[in-house]
LODREN-117430 format. One record per residue (C-alpha): residue in one letter; chain; x, y, z. Coordinates in steps of 0.05 Angstrom, whole numbers, plus 5000, padded with zeros to 4 digits. Layout:
<atoms>
+------+------+------+------+------+
! code ! unit !   c1 !   c2 !   c3 !
+------+------+------+------+------+
!    A !    A !    X !    Y !    Z !
...
+------+------+------+------+------+
</atoms>
This chain:
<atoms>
+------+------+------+------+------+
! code ! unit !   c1 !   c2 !   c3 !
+------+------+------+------+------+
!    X !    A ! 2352 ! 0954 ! 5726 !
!    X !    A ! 2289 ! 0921 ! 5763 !
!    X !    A ! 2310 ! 0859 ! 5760 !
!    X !    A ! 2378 ! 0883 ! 5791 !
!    X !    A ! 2340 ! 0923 ! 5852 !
!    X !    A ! 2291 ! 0868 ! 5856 !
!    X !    A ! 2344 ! 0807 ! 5864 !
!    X !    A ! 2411 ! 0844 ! 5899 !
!    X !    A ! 2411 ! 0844 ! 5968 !
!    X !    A ! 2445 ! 0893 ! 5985 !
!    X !    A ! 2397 ! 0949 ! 5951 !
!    X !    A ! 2372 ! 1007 ! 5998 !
!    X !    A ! 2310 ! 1045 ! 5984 !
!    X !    A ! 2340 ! 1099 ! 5940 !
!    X !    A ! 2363 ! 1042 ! 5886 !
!    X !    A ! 2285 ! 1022 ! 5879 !
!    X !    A ! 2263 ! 1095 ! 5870 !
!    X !    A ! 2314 ! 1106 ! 5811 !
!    X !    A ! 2292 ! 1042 ! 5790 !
!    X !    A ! 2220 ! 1058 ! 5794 !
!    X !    A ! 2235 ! 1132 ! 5767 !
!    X !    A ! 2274 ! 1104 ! 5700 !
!    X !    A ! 2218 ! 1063 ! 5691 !
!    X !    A ! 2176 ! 1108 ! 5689 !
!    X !    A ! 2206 ! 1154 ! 5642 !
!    X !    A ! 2214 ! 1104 ! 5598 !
!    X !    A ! 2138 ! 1085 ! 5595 !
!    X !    A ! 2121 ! 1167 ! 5586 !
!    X !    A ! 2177 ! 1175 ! 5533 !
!    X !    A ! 2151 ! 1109 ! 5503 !
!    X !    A ! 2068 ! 1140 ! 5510 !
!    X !    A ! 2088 ! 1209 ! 5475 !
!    X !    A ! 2123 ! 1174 ! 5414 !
!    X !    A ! 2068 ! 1130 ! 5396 !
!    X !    A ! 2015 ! 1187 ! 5408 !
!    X !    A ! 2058 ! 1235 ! 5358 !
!    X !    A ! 2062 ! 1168 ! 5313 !
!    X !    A ! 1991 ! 1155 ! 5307 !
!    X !    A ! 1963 ! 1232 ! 5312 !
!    X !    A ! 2017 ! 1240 ! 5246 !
!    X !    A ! 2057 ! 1301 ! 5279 !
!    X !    A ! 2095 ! 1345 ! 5237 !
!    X !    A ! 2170 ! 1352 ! 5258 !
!    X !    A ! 2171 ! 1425 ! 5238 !
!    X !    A ! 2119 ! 1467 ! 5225 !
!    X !    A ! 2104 ! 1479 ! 5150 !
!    X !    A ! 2098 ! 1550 ! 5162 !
!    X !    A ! 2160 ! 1573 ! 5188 !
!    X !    A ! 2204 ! 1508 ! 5196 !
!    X !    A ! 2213 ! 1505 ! 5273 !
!    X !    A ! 2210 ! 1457 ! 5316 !
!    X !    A ! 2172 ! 1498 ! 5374 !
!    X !    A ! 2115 ! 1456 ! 5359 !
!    X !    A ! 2071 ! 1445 ! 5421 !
!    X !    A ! 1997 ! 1403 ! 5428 !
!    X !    A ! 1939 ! 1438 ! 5459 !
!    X !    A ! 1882 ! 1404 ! 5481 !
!    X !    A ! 1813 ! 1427 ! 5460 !
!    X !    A ! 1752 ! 1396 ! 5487 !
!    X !    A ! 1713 ! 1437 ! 5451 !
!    X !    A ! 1735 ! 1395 ! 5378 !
!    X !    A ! 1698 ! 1320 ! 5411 !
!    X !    A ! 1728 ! 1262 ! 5426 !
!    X !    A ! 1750 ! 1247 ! 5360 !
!    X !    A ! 1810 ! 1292 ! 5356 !
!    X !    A ! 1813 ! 1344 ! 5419 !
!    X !    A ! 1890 ! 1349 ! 5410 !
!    X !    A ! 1919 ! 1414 ! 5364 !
!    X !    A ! 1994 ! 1419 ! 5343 !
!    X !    A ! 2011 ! 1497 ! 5353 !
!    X !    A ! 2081 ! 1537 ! 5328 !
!    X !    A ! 2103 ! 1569 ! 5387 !
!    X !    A ! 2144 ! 1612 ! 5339 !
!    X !    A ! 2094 ! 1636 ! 5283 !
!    X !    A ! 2026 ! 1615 ! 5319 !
!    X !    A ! 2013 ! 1561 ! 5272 !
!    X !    A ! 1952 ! 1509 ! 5289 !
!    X !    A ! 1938 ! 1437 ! 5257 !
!    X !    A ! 1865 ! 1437 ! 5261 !
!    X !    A ! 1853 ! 1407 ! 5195 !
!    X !    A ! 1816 ! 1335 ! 5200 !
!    X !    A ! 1868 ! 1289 ! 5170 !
!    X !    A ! 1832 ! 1234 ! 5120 !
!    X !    A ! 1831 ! 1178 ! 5167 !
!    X !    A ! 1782 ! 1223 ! 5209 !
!    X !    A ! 1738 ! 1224 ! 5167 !
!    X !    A ! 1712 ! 1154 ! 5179 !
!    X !    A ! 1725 ! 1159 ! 5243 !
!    X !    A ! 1673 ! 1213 ! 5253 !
!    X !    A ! 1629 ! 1182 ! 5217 !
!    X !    A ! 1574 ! 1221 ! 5160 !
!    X !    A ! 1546 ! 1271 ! 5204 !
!    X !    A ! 1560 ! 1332 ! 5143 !
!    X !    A ! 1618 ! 1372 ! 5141 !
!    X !    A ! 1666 ! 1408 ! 5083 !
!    X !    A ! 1672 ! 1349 ! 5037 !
!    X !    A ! 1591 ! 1360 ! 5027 !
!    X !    A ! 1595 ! 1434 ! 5016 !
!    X !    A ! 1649 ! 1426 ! 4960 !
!    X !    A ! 1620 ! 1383 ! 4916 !
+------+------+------+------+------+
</atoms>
């Protein structure tokens, strides 16, 4: 779609802001799926099942994971370290010391 607005001659203004636009939306589209891929979404929340699931950001939690998946239907939150953040945060203490 570029490449059309950018070559064709006869392309007005509005053709490079669609152009510009779809690009866009591809890029955010593109941005949320690998952020859901990596952060290891659920699809539905284990609670309930639905798929109101919504991310809240906490600064509060560090810069290690400030994100929280909430239910919008049950009130559900995913504040649970997952195991990769464990290394991530490195040995400071924390629940794995208290259980053993």
């Amino acid at each position: 779609l570029v490449n059309w607005v950018t070559h064709n001659r006869s392309a007005r203004r509005f053709d490079g802001e669609v152009a510009v636009n779809a690009t866009s939306h591809v890029l955010d589209v593109f941005s949320m799926a690998l952020v859901r891929f990596e952060r290891g979404a659920p699809d539905r929340c284990p609670v309930c099942g639905s798929y109101r699931l919504t991310s809240d950001y906490r600064p509060e939690l560090g810069d290690v994971r400030p994100y929280v998946t909430l239910c919008n239907a049950c009130g559900w939150e995913d504040h649970e370290p997952r195991p990769d953040d464990g290394d991530v945060a490195g040995s400071g203490g924390g629940a794995d010391r208290d259980d053993a």
